[in-house]
VMD Tcl script that builds the backbone (N, CA, C; Angstrom):
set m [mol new atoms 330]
animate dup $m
set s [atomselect $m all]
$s set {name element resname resid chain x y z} {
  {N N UNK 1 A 23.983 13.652 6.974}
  {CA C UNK 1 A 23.597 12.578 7.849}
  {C C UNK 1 A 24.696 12.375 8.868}
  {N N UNK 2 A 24.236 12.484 10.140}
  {CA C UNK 2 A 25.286 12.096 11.235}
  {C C UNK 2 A 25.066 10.220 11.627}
  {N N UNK 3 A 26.211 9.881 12.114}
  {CA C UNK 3 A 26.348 8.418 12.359}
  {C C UNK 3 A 25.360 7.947 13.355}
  {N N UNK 4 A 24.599 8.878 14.457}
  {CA C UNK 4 A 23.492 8.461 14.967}
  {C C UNK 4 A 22.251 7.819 14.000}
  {N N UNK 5 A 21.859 8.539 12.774}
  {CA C UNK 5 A 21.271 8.637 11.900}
  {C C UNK 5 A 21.901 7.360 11.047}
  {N N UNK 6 A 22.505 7.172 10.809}
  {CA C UNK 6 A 22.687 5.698 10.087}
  {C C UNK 6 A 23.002 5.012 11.028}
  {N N UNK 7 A 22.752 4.459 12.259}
  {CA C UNK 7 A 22.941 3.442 12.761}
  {C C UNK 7 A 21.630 3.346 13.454}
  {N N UNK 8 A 20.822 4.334 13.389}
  {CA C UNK 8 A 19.390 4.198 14.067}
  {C C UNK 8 A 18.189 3.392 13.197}
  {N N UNK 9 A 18.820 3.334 11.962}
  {CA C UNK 9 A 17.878 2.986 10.418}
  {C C UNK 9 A 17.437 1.073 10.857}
  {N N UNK 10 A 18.533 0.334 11.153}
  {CA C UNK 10 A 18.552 -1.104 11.105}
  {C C UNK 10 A 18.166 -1.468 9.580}
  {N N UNK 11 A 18.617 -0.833 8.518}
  {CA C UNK 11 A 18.100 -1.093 7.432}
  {C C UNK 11 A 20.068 -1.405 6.718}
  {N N UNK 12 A 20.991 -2.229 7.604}
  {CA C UNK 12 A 22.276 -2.191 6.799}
  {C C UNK 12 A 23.350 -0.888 6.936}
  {N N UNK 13 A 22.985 0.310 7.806}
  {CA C UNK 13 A 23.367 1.130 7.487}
  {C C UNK 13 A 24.419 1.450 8.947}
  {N N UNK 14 A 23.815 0.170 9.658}
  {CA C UNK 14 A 24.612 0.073 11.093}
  {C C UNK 14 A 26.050 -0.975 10.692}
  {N N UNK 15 A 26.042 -1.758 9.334}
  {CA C UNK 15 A 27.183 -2.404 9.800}
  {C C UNK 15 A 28.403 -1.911 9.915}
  {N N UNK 16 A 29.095 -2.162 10.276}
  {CA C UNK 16 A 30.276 -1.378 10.998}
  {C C UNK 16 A 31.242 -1.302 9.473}
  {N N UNK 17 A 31.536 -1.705 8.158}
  {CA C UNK 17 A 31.810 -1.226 7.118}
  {C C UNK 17 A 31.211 0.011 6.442}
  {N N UNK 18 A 29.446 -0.366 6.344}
  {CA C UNK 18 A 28.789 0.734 6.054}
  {C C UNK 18 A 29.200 2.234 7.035}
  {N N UNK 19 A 28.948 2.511 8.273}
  {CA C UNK 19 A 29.612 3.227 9.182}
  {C C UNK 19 A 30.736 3.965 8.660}
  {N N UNK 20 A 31.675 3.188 8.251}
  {CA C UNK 20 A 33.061 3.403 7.772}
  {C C UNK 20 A 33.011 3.939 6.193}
  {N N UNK 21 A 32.481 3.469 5.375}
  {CA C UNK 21 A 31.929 4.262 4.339}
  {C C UNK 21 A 31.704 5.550 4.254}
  {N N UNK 22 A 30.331 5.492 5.306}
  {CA C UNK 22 A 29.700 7.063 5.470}
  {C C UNK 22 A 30.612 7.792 5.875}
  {N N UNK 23 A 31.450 7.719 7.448}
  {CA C UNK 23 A 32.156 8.579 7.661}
  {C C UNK 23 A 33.395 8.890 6.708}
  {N N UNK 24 A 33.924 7.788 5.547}
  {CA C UNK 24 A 34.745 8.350 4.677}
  {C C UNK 24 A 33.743 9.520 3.846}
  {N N UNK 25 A 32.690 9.118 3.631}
  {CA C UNK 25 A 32.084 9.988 2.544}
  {C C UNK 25 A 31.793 11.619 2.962}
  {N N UNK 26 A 32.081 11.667 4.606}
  {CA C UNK 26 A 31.468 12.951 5.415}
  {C C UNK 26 A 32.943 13.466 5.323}
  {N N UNK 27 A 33.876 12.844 4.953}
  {CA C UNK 27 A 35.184 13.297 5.108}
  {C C UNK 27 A 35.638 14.069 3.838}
  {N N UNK 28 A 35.455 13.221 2.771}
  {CA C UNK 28 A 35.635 13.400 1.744}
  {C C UNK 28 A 34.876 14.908 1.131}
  {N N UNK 29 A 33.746 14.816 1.842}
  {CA C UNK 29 A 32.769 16.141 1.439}
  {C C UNK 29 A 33.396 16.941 1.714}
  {N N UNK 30 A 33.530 17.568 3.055}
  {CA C UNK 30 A 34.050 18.200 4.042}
  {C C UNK 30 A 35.671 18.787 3.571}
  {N N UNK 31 A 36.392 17.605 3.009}
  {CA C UNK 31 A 37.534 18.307 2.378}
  {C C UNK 31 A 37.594 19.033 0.883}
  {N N UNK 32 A 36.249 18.567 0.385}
  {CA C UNK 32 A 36.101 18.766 -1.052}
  {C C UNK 32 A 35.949 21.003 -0.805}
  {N N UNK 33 A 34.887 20.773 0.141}
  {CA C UNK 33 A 34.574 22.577 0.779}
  {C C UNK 33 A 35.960 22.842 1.026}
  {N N UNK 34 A 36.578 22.803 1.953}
  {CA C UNK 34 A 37.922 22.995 2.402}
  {C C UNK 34 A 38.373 23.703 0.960}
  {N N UNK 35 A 39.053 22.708 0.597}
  {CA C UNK 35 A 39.437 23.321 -0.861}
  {C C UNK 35 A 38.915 24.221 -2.219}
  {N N UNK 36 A 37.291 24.088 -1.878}
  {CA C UNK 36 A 36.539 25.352 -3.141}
  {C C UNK 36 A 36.364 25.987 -2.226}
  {N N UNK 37 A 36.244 26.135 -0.542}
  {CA C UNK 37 A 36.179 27.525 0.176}
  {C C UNK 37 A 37.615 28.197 -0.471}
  {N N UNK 38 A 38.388 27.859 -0.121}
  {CA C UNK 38 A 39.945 28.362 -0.417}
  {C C UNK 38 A 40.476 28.845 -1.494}
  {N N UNK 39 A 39.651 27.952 -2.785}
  {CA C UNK 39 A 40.346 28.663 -4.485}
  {C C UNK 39 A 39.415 29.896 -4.315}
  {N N UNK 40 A 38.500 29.951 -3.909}
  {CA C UNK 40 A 36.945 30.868 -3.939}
  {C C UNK 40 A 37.646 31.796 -2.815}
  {N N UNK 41 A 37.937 31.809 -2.120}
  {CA C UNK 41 A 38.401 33.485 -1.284}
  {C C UNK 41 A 39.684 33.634 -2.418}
  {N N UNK 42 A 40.689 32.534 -2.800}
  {CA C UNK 42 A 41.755 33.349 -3.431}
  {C C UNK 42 A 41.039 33.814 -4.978}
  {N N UNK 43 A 40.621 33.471 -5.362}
  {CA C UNK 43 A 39.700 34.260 -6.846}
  {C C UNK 43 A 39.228 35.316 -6.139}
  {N N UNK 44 A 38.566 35.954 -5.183}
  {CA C UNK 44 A 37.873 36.754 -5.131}
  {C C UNK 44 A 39.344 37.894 -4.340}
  {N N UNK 45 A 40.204 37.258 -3.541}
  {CA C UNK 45 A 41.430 38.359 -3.045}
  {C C UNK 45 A 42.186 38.886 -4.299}
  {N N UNK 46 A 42.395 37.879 -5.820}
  {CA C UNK 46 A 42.929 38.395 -6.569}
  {C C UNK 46 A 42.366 38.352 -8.023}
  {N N UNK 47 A 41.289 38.890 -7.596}
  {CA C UNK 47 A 40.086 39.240 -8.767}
  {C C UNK 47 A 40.372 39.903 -9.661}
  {N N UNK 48 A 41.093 41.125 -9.218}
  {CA C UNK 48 A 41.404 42.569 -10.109}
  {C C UNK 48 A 42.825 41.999 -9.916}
  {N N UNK 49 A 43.982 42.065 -9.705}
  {CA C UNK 49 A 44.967 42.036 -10.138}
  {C C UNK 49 A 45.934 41.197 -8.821}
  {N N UNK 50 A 46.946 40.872 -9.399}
  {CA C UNK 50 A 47.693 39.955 -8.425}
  {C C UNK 50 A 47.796 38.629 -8.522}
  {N N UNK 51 A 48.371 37.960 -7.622}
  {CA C UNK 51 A 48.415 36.690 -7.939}
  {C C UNK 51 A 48.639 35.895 -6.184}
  {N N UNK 52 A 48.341 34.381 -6.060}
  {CA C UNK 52 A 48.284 33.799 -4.978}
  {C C UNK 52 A 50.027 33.857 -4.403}
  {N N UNK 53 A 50.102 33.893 -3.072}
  {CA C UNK 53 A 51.716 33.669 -2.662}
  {C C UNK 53 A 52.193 32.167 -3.259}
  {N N UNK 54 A 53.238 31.821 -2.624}
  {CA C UNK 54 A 53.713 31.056 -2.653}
  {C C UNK 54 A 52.962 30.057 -1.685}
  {N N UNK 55 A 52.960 30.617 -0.525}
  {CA C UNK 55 A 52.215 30.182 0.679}
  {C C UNK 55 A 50.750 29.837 0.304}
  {N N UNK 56 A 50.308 30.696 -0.154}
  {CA C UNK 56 A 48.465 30.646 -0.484}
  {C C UNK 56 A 48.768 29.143 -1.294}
  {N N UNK 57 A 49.506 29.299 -2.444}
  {CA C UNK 57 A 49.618 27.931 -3.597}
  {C C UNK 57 A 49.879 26.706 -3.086}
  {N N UNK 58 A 50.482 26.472 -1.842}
  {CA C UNK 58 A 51.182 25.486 -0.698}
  {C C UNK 58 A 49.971 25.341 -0.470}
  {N N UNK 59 A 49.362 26.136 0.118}
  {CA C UNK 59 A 48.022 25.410 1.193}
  {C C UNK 59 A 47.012 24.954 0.205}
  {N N UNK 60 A 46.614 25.594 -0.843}
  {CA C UNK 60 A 45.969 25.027 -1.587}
  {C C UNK 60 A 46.061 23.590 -2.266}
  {N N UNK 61 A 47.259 23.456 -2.860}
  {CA C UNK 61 A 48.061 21.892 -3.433}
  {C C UNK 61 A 47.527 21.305 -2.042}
  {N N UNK 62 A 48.277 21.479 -1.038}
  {CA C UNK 62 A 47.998 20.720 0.529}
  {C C UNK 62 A 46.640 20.125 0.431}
  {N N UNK 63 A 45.341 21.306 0.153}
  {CA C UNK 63 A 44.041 21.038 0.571}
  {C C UNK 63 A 43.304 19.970 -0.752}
  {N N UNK 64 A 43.948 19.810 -1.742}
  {CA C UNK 64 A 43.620 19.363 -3.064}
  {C C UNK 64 A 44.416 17.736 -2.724}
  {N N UNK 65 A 45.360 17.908 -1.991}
  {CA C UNK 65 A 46.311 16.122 -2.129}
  {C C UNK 65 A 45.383 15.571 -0.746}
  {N N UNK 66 A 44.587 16.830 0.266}
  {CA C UNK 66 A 44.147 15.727 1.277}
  {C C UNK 66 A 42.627 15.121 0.875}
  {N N UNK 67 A 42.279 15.922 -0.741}
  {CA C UNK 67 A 41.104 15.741 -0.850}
  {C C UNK 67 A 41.010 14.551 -1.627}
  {N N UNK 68 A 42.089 14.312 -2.044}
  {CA C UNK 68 A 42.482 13.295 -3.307}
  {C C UNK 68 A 42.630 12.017 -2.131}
  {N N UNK 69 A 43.489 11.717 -1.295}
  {CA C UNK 69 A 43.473 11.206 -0.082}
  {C C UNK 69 A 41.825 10.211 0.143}
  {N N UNK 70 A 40.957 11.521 0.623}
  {CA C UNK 70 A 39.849 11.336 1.202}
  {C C UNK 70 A 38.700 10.723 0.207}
  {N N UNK 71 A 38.806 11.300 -1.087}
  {CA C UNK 71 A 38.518 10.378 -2.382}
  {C C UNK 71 A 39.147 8.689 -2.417}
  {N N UNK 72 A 40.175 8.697 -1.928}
  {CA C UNK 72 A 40.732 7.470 -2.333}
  {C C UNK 72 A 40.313 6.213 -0.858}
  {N N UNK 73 A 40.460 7.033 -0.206}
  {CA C UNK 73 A 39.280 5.993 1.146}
  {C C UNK 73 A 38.052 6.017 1.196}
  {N N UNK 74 A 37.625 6.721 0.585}
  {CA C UNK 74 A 36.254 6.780 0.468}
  {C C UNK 74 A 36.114 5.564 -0.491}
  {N N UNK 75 A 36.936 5.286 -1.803}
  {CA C UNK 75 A 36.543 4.181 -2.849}
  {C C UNK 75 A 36.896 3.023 -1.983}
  {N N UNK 76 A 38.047 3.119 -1.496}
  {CA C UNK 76 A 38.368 1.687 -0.463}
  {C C UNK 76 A 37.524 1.526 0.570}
  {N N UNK 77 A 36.736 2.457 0.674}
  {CA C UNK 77 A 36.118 1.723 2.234}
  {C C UNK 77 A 34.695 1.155 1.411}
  {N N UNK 78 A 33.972 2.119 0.218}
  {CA C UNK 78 A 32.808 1.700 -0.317}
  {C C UNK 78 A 33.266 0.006 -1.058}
  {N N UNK 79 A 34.792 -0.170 -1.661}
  {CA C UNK 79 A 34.623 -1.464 -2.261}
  {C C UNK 79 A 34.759 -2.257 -1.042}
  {N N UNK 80 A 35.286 -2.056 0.448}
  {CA C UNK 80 A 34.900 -3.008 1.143}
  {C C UNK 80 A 33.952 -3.405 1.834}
  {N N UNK 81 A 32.747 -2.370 1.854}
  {CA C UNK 81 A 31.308 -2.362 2.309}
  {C C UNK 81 A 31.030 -3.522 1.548}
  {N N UNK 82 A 30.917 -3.246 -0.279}
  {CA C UNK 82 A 30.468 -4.438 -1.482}
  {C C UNK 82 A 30.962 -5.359 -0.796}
  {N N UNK 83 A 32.456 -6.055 -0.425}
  {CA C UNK 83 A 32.758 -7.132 -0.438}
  {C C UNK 83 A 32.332 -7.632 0.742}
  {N N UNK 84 A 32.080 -7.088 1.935}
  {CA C UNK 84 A 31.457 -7.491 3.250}
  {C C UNK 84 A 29.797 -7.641 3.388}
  {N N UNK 85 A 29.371 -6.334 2.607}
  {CA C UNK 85 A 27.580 -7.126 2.869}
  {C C UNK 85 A 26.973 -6.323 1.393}
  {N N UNK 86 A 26.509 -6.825 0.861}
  {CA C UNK 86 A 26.010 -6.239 -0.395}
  {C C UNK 86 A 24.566 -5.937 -0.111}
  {N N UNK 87 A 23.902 -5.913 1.160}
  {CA C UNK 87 A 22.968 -5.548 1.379}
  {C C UNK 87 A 23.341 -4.167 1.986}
  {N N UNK 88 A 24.746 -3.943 2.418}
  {CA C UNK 88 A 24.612 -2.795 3.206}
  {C C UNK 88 A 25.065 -2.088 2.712}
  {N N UNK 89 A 25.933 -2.415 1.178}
  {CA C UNK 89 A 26.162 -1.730 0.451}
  {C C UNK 89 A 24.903 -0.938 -0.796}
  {N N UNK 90 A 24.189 -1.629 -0.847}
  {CA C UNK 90 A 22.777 -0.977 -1.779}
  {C C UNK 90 A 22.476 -0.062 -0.817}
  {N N UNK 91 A 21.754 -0.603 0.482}
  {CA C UNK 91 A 21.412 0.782 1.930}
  {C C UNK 91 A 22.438 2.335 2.136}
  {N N UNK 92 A 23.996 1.647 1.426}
  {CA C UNK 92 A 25.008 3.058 1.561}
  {C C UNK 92 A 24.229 3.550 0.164}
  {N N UNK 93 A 24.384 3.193 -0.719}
  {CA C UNK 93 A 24.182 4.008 -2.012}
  {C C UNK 93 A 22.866 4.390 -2.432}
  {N N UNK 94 A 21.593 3.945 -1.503}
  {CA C UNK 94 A 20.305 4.677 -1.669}
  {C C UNK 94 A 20.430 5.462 -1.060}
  {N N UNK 95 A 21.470 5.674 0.386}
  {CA C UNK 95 A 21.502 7.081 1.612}
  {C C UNK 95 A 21.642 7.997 0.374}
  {N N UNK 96 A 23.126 7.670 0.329}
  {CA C UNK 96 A 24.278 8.657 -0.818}
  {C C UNK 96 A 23.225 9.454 -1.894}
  {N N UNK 97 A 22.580 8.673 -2.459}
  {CA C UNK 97 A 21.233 8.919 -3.441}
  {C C UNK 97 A 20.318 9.899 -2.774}
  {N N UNK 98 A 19.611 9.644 -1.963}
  {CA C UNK 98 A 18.970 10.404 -1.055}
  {C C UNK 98 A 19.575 11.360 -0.578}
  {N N UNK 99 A 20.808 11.847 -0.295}
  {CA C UNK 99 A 21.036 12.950 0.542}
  {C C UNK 99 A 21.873 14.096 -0.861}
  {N N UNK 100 A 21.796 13.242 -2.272}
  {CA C UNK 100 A 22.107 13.859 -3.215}
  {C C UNK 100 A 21.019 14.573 -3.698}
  {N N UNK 101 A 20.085 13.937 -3.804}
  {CA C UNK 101 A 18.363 14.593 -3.990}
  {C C UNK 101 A 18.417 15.604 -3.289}
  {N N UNK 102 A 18.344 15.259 -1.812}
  {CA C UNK 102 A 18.237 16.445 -1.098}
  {C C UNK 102 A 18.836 17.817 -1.059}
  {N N UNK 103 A 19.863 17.626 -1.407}
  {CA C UNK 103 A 20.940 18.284 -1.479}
  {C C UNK 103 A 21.051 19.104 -2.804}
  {N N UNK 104 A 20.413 18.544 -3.898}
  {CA C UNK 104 A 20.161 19.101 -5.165}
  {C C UNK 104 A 18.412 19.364 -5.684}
  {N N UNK 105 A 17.814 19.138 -4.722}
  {CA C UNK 105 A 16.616 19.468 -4.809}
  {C C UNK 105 A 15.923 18.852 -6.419}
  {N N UNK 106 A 16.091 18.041 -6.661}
  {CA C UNK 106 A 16.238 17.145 -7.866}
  {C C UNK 106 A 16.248 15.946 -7.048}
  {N N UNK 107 A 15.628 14.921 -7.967}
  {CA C UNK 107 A 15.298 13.164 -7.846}
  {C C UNK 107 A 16.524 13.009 -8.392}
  {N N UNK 108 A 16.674 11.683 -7.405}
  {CA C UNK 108 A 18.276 10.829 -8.473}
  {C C UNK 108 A 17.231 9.718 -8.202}
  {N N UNK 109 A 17.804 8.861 -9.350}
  {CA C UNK 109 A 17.561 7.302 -9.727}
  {C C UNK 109 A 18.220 6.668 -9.337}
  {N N UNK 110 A 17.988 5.143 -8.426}
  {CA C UNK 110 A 18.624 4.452 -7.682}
  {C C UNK 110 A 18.999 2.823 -8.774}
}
mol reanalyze $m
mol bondsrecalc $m
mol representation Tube
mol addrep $m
């Protein structure tokens, strides 16, 4: 979901916390890939034998502390959605729900 797309809804998903939510949550995704793109080419460069550099192990830790980061604003921005509108916080977590369905081709329960 792009931020055009939640602010076009008028269903809570425009308030400017919710907003801030989502884009933590597009962040958070986004770094989560970052980091299984990266263990996933180094498993597959040292499949048969070898091991990651020093350097490869750096960027990786790097891509794992910005994901931990992006996890951790993501919880701060969702508990301040709750504390600012609890209507726009149910509207974040039916999206989240919905684009998990989608995404898993499987129903989630709201």
């Amino acid at each position: 979901m792009n931020q055009a797309e939640a602010t076009s809804t008028g269903t809570g998903l425009d308030h400017p916390a919710a907003i801030a939510a989502l884009t933590a949550y597009a962040t958070m995704e986004r770094s989560k890939s970052a980091h299984f793109e990266m263990l996933r080419a180094l498993e597959e460069k040292y499949q048969k034998y070898g091991r990651p550099s020093a350097d490869e192990e750096a960027e990786l830790a790097g891509r794992l502390a910005g994901h931990d980061r992006a996890v951790r604003d993501f919880r701060e921005a969702v508990a301040a959605l709750r504390a600012a509108d609890e209507t726009a916080f149910a509207a974040v977590m039916a999206e989240l729900h919905s684009e998990a369905s989608r995404a898993t081709g499987t129903p989630t329960e709201q």
